[in-house]
N, C-alpha and C positions, 0 to 999 in steps of 0.2 A: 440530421437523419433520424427519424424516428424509431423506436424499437417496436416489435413486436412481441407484446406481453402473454405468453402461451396460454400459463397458468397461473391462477392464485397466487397469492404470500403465504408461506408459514406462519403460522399463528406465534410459536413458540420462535422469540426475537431472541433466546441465547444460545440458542443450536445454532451456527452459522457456517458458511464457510465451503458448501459444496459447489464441487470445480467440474466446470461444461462435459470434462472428457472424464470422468468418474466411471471407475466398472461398474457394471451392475445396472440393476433399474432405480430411478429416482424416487425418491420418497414419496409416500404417498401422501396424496392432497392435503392440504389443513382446510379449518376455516379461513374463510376469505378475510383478507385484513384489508384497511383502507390503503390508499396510495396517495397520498398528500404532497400538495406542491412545494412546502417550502417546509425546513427539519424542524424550526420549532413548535410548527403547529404538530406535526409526526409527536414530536416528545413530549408534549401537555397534553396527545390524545392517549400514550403509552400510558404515562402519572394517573390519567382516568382507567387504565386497565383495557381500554382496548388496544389488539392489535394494531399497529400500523407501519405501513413502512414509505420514505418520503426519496421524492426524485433528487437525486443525489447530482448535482452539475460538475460534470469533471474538472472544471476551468476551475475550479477550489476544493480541488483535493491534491493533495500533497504528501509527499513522505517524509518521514522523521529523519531522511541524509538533508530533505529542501528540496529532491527533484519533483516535477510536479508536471501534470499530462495537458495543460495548456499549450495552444500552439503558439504561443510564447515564450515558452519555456522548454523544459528539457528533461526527457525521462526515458532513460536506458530501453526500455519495454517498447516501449509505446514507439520511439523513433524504430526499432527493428522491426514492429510490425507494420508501420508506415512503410519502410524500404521491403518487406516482406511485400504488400500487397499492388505495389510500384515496381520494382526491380525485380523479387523473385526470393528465394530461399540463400541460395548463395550469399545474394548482398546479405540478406540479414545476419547470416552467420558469419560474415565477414566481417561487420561492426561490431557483433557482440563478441567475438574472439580480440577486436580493439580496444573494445570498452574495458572488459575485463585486465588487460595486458597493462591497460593507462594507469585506470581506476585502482588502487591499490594500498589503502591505508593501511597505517602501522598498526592504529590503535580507532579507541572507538569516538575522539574528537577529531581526527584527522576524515571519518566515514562522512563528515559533514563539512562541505570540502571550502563553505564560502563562510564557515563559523568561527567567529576568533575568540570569544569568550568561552569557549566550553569548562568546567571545573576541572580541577586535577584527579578527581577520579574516573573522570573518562576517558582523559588524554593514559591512563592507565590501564583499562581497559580494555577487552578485545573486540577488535573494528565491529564483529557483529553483535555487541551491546549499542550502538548506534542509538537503539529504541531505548534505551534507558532513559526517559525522557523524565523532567523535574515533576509531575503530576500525577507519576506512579510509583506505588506505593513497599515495590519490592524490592529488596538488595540486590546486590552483583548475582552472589551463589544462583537465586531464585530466579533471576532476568537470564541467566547464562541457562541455567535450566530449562526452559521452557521454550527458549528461541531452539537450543537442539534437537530437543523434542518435538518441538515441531517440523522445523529442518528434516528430521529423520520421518517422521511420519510422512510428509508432504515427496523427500524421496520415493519412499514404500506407495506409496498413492498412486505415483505418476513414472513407474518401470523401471524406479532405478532404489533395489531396495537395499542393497550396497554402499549406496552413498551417507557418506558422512560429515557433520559439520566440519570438523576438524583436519579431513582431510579433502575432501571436495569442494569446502568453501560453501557460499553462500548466495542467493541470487542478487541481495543488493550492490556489490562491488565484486574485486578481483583480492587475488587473484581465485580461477574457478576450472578445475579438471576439464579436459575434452569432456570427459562423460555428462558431468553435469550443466557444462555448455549445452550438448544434445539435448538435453531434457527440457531445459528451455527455448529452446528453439521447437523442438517437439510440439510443444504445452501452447506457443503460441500459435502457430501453422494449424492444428485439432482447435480451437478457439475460432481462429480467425475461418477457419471449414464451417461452421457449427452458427456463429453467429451471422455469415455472409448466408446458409441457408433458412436459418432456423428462426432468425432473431433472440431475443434474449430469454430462454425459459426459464421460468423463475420455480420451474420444480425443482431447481438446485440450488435454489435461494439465494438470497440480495444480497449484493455487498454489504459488509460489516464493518461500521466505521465510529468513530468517537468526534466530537466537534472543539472545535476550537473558536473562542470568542473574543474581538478586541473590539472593543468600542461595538458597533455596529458591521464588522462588516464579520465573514468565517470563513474558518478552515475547515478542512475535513484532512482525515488521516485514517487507511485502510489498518484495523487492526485483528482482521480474520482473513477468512475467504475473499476472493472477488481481484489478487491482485493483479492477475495475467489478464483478468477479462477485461477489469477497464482499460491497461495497458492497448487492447485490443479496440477495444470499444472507441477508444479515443482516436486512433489508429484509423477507422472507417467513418471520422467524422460524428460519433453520436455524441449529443448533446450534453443526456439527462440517464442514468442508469438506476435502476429501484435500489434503495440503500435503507438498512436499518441500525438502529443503534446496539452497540457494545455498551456496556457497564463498569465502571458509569460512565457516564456519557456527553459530557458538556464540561467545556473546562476555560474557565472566563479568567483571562488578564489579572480581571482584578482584584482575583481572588488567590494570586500567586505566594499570597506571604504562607495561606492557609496550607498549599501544595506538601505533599510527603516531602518529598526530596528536598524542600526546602526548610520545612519546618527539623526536618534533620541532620542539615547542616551541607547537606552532600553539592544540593545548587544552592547560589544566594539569591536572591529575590532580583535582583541586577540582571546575574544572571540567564536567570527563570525568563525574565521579561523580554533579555537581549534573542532568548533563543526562539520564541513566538515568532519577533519581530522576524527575524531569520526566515522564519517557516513563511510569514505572510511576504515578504519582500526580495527574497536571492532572486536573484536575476542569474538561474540553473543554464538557461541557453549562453549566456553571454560564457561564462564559467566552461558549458563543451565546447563551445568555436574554441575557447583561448586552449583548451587540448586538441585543436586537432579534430572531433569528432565529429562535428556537424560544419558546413560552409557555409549556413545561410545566417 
């Protein structure tokens, strides 16, 4: 299903992250950036200083739990918006009220539900350090940090300015308040409105994602804005959604000994690689049927 490209790219690739239903009016145009087929030509044209931004394939983007928006696979979002645009509002709030009920780690090795190598500082951890991933460069304090804050801003954004990590939970797992259920459910139905009339405007800019490299093939991994739309986007069949890079922005296998969290003791190099392997290989659907959550 092809998108419709309203507007332009932003020029500037590290302001990212505006979301379809945003108050207000959208920012205003940038220079025109390219739109590139494939991410490493997009990132050797960045290195040159020109803007660009490259078609991101949902079938290789992935999150940092393993769920992932292939219809192969399995991603909380994405199936509710499927049953959203098939069944109706109800059914979707009715899975995600399951999802959330099932889904329910202790900690933040258990947030990645098909991973048995995680270190012991994870399995320490709380479930939404998840993202604490070997390739980045922050501690617990600073990872804990920064997911709240955004948690709390992303509530404030989207009508629920109440909402708190610690008490309303999080959207990658459970457990998650009625309230902030709403809000998600909300976020996708204003989405799925938006891009079933409008197609994909890019005056609220490209998904923001980081890549992941093993041998030849890639991942990708939303680490700004864009996460409800592709959930969405995948949800109505599209293929390719415009995506730019985070910083830094490529993170190769074999270059894991180099990785922060590794070189500081926190993942081992074993580990580092088992977790890739993870990202590129859970088999997320087989994982919901065995809860209950999807039948096919």
């Amino acid at each position: 299903m092809p998108l419709n490209l309203k507007h332009t790219a932003k020029a500037g690739l590290r302001k990212l992250g505006w979301r379809l239903e945003r108050m207000g009016p959208p920012p205003a145009p940038q220079p025109e950036a390219r739109i590139c087929a494939h991410a490493l030509e997009a990132l050797h044209r960045i290195w040159d200083g020109a803007p660009c931004l490259f078609q991101l394939r949902l079938d290789e983007l992935v999150d940092y739990n393993g769920f992932a928006h292939s219809r192969n696979k399995f991603h909380p979002h994405s199936h509710a918006a499927r049953l959203m645009i098939t069944q109706g509002q109800g059914a979707a709030d009715a899975f995600l009220e399951q999802y959330y009920a099932t889904f329910q780690p202790a900690n933040a090795a258990q947030a990645m539900p098909g991973f048995a190598d995680a270190p012991a500082a994870l399995h320490a951890a709380p479930s939404h350090l998840v993202c604490w991933a070997p390739f980045f460069v922050r501690s617990q304090m600073e990872m804990h940090r920064d997911v709240a804050t955004f948690i709390q801003h992303d509530n404030a954004e989207h009508g629920f300015p109440s909402g708190h990590l610690e008490v309303d939970g999080c959207h990658w797992h459970g457990p998650l308040t009625y309230e902030k259920r709403s809000v998600e459910l909300r976020r996708l139905d204003l989405i799925h409105e938006s891009l079933s009339k409008s197609g994909y405007d890019l005056s609220y800019g490209p998904v923001s994602v980081r890549v992941l490299r093993r041998g030849p093939d890639l991942r990708f991994i939303i680490g700004g804005g864009g996460y409800h739309r592709v959930a969405v986007a995948a949800a109505l069949g599209v293929a390719h959604v415009p995506a730019a890079f985070m910083v830094p922005a490529i993170f190769d296998v074999d270059d894991v000994a180099w990785w922060p969290q590794v070189r500081n003791g926190l993942w081992t190099a074993t580990q580092a690689r088992h977790y890739i392997d993870y990202l590129f290989d859970f088999d997320s659907r087989a994982w919901a049927r065995a809860q209950g959550l999807v039948q096919d």
